[in-house]
N, C-alpha and C positions, 0 to 999 in steps of 0.2 A: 578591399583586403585590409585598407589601414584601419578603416571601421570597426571590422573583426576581429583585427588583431587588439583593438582597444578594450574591445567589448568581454574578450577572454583574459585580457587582464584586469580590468575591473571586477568581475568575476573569482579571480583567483585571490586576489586582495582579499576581496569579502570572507572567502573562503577559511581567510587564515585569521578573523578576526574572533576572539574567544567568545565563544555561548552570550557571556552575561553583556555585552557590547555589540551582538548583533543585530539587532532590533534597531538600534540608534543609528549603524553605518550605515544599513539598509537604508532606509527611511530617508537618509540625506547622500545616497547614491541615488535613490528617486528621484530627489528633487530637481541634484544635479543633470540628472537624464533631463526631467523635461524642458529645465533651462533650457537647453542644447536644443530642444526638438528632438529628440531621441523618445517618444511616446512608446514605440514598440519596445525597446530595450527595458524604458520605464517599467513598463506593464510586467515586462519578464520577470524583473527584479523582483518587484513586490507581489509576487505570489511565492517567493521564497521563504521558506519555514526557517523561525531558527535551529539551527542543530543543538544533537544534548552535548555535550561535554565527550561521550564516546566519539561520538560521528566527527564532532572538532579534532581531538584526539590522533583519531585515524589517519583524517586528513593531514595534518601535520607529520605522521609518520610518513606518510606518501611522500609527501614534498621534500622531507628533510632527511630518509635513507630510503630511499625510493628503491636503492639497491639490494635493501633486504628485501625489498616484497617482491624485486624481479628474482631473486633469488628463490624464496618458495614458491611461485610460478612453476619455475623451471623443474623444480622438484617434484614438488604436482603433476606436471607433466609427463615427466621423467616415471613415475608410483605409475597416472592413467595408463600410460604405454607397458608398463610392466603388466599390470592386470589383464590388459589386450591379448600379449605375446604368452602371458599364464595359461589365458582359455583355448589356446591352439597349440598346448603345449610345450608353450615355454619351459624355460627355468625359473622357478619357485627361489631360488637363492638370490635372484637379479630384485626380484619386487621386495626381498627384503632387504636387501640392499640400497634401495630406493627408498626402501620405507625408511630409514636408519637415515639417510641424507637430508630426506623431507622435514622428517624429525629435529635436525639440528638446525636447520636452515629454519623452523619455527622457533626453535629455543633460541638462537642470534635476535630473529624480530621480536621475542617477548621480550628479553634483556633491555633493546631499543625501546620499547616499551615503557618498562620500569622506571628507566635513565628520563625517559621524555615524560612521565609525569611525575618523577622529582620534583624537576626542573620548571615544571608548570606548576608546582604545587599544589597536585591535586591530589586524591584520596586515591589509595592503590587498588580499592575494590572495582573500580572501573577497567582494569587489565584486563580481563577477561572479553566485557562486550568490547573494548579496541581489538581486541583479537580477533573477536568474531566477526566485526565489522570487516575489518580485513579480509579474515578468509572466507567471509561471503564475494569479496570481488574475483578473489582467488577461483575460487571455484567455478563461478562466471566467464571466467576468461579461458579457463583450462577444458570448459565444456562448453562451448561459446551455443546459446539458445535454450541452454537448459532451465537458465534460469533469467526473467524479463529484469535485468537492474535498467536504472533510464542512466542515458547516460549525457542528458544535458543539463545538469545540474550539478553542483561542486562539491554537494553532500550524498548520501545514501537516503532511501528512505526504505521504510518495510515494507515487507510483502504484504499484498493487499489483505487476505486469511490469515488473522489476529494467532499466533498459538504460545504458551505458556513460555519456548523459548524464544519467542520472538524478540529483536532486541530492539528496545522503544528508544526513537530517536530523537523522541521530543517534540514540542512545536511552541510556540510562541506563548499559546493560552497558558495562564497558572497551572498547577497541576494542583489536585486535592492532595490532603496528606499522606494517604494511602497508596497515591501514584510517585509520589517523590523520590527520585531515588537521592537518598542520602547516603553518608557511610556508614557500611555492612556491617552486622553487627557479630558480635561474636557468635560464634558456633562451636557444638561439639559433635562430631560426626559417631553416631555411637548405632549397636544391634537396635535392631526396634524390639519393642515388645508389646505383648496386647495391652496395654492399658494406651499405646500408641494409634491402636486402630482408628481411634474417632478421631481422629486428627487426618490419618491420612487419607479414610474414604472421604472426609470433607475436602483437601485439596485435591484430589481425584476427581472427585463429581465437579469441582467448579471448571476442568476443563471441560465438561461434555457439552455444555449449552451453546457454547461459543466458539471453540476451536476444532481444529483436526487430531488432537495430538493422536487421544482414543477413538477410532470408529465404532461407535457407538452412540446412540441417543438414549441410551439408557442408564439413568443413575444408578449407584451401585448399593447396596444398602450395607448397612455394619456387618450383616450374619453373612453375606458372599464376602463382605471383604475381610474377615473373620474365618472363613473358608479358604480362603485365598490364602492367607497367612499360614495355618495349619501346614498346607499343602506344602508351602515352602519349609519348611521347618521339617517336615517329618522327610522331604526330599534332599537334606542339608544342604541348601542353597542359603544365599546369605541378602537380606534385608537391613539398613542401616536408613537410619534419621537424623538431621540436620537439628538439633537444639540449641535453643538462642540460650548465651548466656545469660542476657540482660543487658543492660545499659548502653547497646546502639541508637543511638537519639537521632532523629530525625532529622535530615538537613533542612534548616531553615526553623527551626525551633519547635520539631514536634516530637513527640511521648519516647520512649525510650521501651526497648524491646524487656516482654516478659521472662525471668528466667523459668526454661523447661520446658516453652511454645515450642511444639514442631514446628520447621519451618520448613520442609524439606522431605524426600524418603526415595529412595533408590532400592532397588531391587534385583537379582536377574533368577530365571528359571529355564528352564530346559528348551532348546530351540526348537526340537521336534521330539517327539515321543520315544523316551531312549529305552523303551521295553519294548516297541517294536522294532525300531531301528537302533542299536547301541551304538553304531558306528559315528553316533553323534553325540554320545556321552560326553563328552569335553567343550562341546560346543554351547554356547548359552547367551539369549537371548534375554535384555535388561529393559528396566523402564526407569525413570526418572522424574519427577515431577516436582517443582518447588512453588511455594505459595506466592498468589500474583505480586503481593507489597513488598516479596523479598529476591525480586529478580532483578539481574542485573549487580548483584554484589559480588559474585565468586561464589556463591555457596551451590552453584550447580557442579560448579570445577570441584571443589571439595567432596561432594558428594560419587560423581562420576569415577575420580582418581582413586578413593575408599573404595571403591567397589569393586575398580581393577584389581587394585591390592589384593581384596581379598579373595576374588575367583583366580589367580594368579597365587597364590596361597592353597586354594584347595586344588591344585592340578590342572584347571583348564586353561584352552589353549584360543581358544577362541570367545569374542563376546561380537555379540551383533546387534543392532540397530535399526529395528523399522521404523520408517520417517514419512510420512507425507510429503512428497515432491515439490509441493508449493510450500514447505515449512523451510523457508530459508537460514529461518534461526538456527532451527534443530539442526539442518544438518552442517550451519557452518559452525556450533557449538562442535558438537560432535567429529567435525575433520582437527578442529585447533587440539582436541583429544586424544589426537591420533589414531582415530576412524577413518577408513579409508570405502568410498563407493565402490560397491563391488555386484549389484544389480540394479537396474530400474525397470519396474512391470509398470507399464499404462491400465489405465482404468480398471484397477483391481478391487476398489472398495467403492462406495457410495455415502456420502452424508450430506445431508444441504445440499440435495437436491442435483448434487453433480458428481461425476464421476473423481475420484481417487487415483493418483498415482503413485507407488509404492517404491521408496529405495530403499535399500537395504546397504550398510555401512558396517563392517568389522573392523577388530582391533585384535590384532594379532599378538595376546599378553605373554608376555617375558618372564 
């Protein structure tokens, strides 16, 4: 027992040591292991990744108001059970009510947040993936088996199936420039317009090859995604893209963002067919996608929260969320959003060769 109890303190030490200083603790926690004859613990150690700066981030919130994150637990919780007692007839007022509590009980941890990467000195654009990092545990524990986190080790790491929201936690190797996450550069969140299309069916197509986001192994060509646009437009639904101002410079000394680059584009459209079914006119179904070199800054947030705005502007009351089940990014982007799971179908789609499980996550806009 005293063993273990060493060994989980040595472990939690590591834990708290910041990104750029990991490698080195690591490395002479090894040694000291095999001093000791401790080869097993050894061995442990040094298959540990270092964390990014998020996943450190996190951890550190854990540790140091541990009570906010039992706090959106509880509320989480509190939202699952409302959604329960909804589909048997509950009362509708209770999960909003829930939802309202859950909600503040996130704004408390982001504020903790803000306050703890001050005080670390870090760049604000990493709030977000802290968030998400977070309410990926959240979510884990509130639906305990839904989703595989490991839970011997002192960091997070990602879900095995790579997707555009996935949040990269880093590892020890350099990263190429284009993998870097530096700080976010500026954005202006504005309508798209067609001269916008060739931008976005390009960050479109680059999730198909490799991710779940879109089920589909087919790239999309400019005349459907030119189709696609129309369709929205002539249906007044609203479409918005993420442009860089310029001058977001690379951490670690690389190029600086082009003014006028899409980097980004959000959309929503109709959730099911409201000429045959209108009872679902107010309901509306979105997509999201940002470019892989600009993920991890906020500009997903920026983008998602414009979109509220504006479908909340035109009358609707409802936005929803199809996610891949194994996309643990998306859907813990999408709860820190104030999306809440509200179905999950098994094996409803297929790509790469396996079966698909489908959640479906709304936001119930104000």
């Amino acid at each position: 027992m005293q063993r273990f109890d060493a060994m989980a303190e040595e472990l939690e030490d590591l834990a708290g040591v910041p990104p750029e200083e990991f490698v080195a603790a690591r490395d002479a926690l090894v040694k000291r292991l095999k001093a000791e004859g401790r080869s097993t613990d050894a061995a442990r150690v040094k298959g540990m990744r270092r964390p990014s700066v998020p996943a450190w981030m996190a951890a550190e919130i854990r540790r140091q108001r541990g009570d906010l994150v039992v706090a959106v637990v509880d509320a989480s919780t509190e939202v699952a059970g409302a959604q329960s007692a909804l589909v048997a007839g509950g009362d509708r007022e209770v999960l909003r009510a829930a939802t309202s509590r859950r909600r503040a009980a996130l704004a408390a941890l982001g504020r903790a947040v803000d306050d703890l990467l001050a005080g670390a000195g870090r760049p604000s654009h990493y709030r977000d993936a802290v968030l998400q990092l977070i309410e990926a545990e959240v979510l884990a524990e509130v639906a305990p088996g839904t989703f595989g986190l490991p839970d011997d080790l002192p960091v997070p790491v990602p879900a095995a199936e790579p997707s555009p929201s996935t949040i990269d936690l880093g590892t020890e190797e350099p990263r190429s420039e284009a993998q870097t996450v530096g700080p976010g550069p500026t954005v202006r969140i504005r309508p798209a317009i067609e001269d916008d299309l060739p931008a976005i069916t390009e960050i479109y197509n680059s999730t198909i090859p490799t991710t779940t986001a879109a089920w589909t192994e087919d790239l999309q060509t400019l005349d459907e995604r030119e189709a696609w646009f129309q369709a929205r437009m002539a249906e007044g639904d609203v479409v918005l893209v993420a442009e860089a101002a310029g001058g977001g410079a690379e951490e670690g000394g690389g190029g600086a963002e082009e003014a006028g680059e899409v980097v980004g584009f959000a959309g929503y459209g109709e959730f099911r067919d409201n000429r045959l079914w209108s009872g679902y006119r107010t309901t509306v179904e979105h997509t999201i996608h940002v470019r892989e070199s600009h993920r991890d800054r906020g500009i997903g947030g920026q983008l998602i929260e414009a979109l509220v705005s504006a479908a909340a502007a035109h009358g609707l009351h409802v936005m929803v969320a199809a996610i891949d089940g194994a996309n643990l990014g998306s859907c813990a982007f999408h709860s820190a959003h104030g999306f809440v799971e509200v179905a999950r179908m098994p094996e409803t789609g297929r790509k790469f060769g396996r079966w698909l499980d489908l959640v479906l996550m709304q936001r119930v806009l104000e």
